[in-house]
C-alpha positions in Angstrom: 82.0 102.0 92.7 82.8 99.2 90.3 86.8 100.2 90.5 89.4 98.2 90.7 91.3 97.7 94.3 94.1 95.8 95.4 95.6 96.7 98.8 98.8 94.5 97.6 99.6 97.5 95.1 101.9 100.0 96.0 102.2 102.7 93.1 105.3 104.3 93.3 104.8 108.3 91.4 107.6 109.6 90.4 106.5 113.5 89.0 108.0 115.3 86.3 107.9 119.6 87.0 107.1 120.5 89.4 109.3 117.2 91.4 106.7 118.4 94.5 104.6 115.3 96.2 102.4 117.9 97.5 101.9 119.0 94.4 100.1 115.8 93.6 98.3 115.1 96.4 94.9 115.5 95.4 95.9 113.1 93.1 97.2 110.2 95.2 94.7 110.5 97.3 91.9 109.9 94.7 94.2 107.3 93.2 94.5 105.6 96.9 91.1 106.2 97.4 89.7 104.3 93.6 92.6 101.7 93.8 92.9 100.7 97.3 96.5 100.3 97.0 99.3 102.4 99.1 100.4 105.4 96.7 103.9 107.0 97.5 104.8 109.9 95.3 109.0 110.6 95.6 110.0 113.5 94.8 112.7 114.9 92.8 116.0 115.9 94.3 116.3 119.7 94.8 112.6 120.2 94.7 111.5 119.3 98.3 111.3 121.6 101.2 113.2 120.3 104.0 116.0 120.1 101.5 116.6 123.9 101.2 115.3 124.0 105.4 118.6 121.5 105.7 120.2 124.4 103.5 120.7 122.8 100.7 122.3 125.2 98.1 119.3 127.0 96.6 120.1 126.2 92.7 121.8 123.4 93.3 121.1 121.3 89.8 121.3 117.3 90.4 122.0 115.2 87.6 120.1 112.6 86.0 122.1 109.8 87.2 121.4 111.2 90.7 117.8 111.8 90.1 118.0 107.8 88.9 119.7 106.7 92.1 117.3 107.9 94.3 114.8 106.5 92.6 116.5 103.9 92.9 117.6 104.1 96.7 113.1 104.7 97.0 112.7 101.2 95.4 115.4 99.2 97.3 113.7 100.7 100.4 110.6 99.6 99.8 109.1 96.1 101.3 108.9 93.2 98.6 105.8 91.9 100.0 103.7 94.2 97.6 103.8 94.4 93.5 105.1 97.8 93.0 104.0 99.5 90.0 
């Protein structure tokens, strides 16, 4: 394997286009899988699912300040006993 892992790592992926996590997942699951740390992929606002399924206004354009604060919000959230990258 020769990898390095560190189950005290959280990696925090924040994606560009497309803002899906699902998108991703073959990704973070590789990543999770090499790295043994937990991987969390936020994505952006607008781009998720259960957004338009809570009827979200389809088109509905957030700005980047928003896109930063929930980010943001994600990081706050998150327990301080791991280094988040």
């Amino acid at each position: 394997d020769g990898g390095f892992k560190d189950s005290n790592l959280h990696i925090l992926l924040v994606p560009g286009n497309p803002g899906l996590p699902g998108f991703y997942r073959p990704f973070i699951t590789q990543l999770a899988e090499l790295s043994g740390a937990k991987v969390t992929c936020v994505g952006l606002l607008g781009h998720s699912s259960s957004q338009r399924e809570a009827r979200t206004p389809w088109g509905r354009r957030f700005s980047l300040p928003e896109q930063v604060d929930h980010i943001a919000d994600v990081i706050r959230c998150e327990p301080s006993d791991q280094s988040l990258v």
